[in-house]
N, C-alpha and C positions, 0 to 999 in steps of 0.2 A: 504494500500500500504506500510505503513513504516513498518510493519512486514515480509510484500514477501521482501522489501532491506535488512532489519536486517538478514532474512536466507541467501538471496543469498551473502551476504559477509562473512556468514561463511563457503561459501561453496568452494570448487575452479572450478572455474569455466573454461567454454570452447567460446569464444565470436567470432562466427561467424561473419563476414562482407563481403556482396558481393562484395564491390569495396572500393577502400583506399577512405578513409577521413568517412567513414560510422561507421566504429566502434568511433570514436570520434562523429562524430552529434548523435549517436543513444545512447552510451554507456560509451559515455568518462567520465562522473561522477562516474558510477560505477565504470571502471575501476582503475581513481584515486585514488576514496574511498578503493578500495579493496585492492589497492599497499599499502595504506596509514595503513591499517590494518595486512598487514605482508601476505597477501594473493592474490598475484601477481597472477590476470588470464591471461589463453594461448589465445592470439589473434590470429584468422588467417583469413588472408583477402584471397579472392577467387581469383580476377580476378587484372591482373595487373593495370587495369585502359585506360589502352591505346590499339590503334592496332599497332601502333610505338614503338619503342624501347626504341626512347626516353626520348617519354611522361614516357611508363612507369619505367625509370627509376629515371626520376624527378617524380613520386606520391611513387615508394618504397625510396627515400631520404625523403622524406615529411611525408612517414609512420613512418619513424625510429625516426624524429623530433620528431614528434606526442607523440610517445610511451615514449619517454623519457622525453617529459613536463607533462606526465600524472602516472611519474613514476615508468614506466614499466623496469624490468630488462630486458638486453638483455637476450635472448635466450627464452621470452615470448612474442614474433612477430614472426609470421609467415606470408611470403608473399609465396601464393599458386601456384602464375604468370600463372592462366587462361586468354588467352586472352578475354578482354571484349567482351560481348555477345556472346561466344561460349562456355559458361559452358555446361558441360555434364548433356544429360537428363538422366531420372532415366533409369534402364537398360540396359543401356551398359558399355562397358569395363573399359572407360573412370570414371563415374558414381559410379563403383564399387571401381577400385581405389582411389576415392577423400573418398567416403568414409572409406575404409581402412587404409588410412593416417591418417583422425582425429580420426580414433577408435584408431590409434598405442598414435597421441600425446596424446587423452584421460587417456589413461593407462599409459602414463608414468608420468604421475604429476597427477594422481587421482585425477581426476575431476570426479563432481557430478551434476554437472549442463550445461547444453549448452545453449548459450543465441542467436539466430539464427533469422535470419528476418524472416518475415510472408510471408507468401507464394504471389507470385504476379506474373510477366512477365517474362520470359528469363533467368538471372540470379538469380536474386531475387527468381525465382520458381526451381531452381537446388537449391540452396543454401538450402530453404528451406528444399527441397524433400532430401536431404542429412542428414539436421538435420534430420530429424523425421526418417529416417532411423536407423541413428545413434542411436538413442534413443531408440527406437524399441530393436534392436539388443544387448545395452547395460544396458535397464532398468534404466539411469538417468533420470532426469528429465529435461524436454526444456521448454523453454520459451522461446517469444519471442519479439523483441523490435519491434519501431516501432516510429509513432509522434504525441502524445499526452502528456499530464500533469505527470508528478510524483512527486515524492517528493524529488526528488534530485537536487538540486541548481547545475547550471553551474557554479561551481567555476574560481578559477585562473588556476589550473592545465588544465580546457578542454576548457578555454579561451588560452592558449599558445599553445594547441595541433590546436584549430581549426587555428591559426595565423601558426603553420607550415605546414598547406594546404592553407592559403592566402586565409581562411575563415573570416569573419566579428565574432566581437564577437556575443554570443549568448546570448541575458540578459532571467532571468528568470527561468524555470525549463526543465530538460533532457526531451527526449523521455521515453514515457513508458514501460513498463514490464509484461507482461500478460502470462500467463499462453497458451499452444496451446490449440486447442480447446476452448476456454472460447468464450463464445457468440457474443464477439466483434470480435473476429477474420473472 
């Protein structure tokens, strides 16, 4: 494993999240680690969080907290403002454009890697079906996170991201990093 973290922080990365506070519980060590190394990846969360306005504008204040305790420069958060649970399935119009979006952010900060959840229910399975599109289409490489062991320590930085979602700390080690396809998926 601490060789797949050693590549993907050389890499620039693209970090998928279906819903705010996700890219922090799944990814927020790497993210740190990767600001910390001069190699700020493009976050972009899917869905607003809420059916309300102004849930979700209290979870995108809480995303921007997030990103800047985890050392994110502005203008490497993207909030996608899909309302929760109506991401678009693969196929249609909707689907095509989300992916289109992160093919344009992809290209504009040359990014080599997408870091994307695993495929599951609802959002979680657009989100997915989007990465692997992406990827497909653009020949990077996906991985995807998830909640198991790695080797990356919840530091201080995704200790103050998860406290600007009014999360509990998290002692011990990140979510992990897999390859798509690999047999645990």
């Amino acid at each position: 494993m601490g060789d797949l973290v050693e590549w993907l922080e050389c890499e620039n990365l693209l970090v998928l999240a279906t819903h705010p506070g996700e890219e922090v519980l799944h990814c927020g060590a790497l993210i740190a680690r990767a600001c910390a190394r001069g190699r700020p990846p493009l976050v972009a969360i899917m869905t607003d969080g809420g059916q309300d306005s102004a849930l979700a504008e209290a979870r995108a204040q809480q995303a921007r907290a997030a990103a800047m305790a985890l050392g994110l420069p502005e203008g490497r958060l993207f909030l996608l403002g899909i309302h929760r649970g109506t991401a678009p399935q693969a196929g249609s119009a909707l689907f095509a454009a989300l992916v289109s979006g992160l093919h344009f952010l992809m290209w504009s900060r040359d990014c080599g890697v997408i870091v994307a959840p695993a495929a599951g229910d609802g959002d979680a399975a657009s989100a997915a079906a989007a990465a692997r599109t992406l990827a497909d289409e653009t020949g990077v490489a996906l991985m995807r996170h998830g909640t198991g062991p790695s080797r990356l320590v919840a530091g201080p930085a995704k200790q103050a991201a998860l406290a600007a979602y009014g999360l509990p700390p998290m002692p011990g080690e990140e979510a992990y990093l897999m390859p798509f396809g690999h047999p645990s998926c």
